[in-house]
N, C-alpha and C positions, 0 to 999 in steps of 0.2 A: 504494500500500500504506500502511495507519496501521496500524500494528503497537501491540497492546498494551501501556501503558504499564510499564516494570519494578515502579511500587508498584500498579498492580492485581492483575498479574499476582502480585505475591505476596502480597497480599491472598487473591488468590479461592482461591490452591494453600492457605493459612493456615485459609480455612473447607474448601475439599474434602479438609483435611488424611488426614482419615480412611475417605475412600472412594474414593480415586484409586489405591492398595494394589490390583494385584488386580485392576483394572476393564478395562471394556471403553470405551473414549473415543473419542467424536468430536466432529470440528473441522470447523464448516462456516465457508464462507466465512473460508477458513483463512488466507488472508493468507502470512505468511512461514513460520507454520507455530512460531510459538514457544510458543501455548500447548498444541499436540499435543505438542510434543520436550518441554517441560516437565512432562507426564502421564507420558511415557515415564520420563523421569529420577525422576520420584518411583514408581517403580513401577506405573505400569497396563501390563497385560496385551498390550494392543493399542489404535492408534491408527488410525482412518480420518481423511485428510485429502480435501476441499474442497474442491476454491479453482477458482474458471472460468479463471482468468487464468491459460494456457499455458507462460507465461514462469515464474510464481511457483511454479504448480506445480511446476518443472523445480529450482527454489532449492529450494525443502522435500527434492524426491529427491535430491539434492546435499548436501543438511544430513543428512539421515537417512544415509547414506554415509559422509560426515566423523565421525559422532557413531558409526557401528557402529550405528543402532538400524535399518538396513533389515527386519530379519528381522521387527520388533513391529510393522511398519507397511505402511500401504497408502493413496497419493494418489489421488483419484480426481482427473482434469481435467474438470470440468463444472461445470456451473451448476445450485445446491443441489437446487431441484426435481427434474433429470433423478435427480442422484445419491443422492435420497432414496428416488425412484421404483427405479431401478437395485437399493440396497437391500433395500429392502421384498421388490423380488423375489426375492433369495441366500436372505430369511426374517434377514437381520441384526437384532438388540436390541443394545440400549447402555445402560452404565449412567450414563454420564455425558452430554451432548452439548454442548456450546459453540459457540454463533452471536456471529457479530460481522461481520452485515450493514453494505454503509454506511450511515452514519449518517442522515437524514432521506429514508428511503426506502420508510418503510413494508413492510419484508421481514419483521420480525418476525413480527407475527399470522400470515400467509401460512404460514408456513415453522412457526412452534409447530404449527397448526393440520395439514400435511402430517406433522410429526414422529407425530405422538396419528395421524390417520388411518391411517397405513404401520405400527403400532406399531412404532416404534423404539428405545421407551424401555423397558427391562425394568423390572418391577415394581420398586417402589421408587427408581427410577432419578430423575436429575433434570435441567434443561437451566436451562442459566443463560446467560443474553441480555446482551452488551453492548451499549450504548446511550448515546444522549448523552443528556443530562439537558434536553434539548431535548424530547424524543421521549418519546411518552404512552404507554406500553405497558398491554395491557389486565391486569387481574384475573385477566382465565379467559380460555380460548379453548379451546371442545368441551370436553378432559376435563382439560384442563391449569388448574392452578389457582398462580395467584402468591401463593412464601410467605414469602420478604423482599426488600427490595433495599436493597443498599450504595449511598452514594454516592462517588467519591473524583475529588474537582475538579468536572471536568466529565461524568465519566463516569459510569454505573450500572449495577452490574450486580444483574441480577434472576432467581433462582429459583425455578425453575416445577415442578412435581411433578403427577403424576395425581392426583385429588380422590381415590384410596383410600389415599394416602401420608400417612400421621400427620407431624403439624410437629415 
């Protein structure tokens, strides 16, 4: 597990200040699950978690427990692709989505590319990729269009929107 660093993490909550109110979030490739519980804590609606790793999963549902936020959320245990496919079939959108693939793995394109395919992203919605600063993330991919990225250290993260979403 590489868990989110605390100054990205509050970096990115600092730009989704204003749209996390409210929303619909998902966390792929969720890790321990702290930037879902941190969605939930600033107010989003509902959180899907993530994560293939059976064990980890089992921390998040155990964290969600300890925090009371069981009732705002929902872990899935799989591997992204199954659980996006999974998804797409309930008819699920999101207004937010957050990827934090491992690092040099080439998941990203893959996994934007299935997000825009299954649409999972409700209008105006957006998905923001973390990434090392290693790792060359494209422009676009299908209907997703990248429309900034932060750096902070080593990390990056990058905001992707459907090409009808005004900057």
């Amino acid at each position: 597990m590489r868990p989110t660093a605390d100054r990205v993490k509050e970096a990115l909550f600092n730009i989704l200040r204003d749209q996390v109110p409210g929303c619909y979030f998902l966390d792929l490739f969720a890790g321990s699950g702290s930037i879902g519980i941190e969605a939930l804590s600033r107010g989003a609606n509902a959180v899907v978690f993530v994560e293939a790793n059976h064990r980890h999963a089992a921390i998040i549902r155990e964290n969600l427990k300890t925090c009371g936020l069981e009732p705002c959320a929902r872990v899935i245990a799989a591997k992204a692709a199954e659980a996006l496919n999974l998804l797409a079939q309930e008819g699920q959108a999101f207004d937010l989505v957050f990827l934090d693939p491992p690092y040099s793995k080439n998941m990203e394109a893959v996994t934007l590319a299935d997000i825009n395919r299954y649409h999972l992203l409700k209008p105006g919605g957006m998905v923001i990729v973390e990434s090392s600063k290693r790792d060359c993330l494209p422009q676009s991919v299908d209907g997703l269009s990248l429309l900034r990225t932060e750096k902070y250290g080593d990390t990056i993260l990058s905001f992707y929107a459907d090409n009808e979403t005004p900057e």
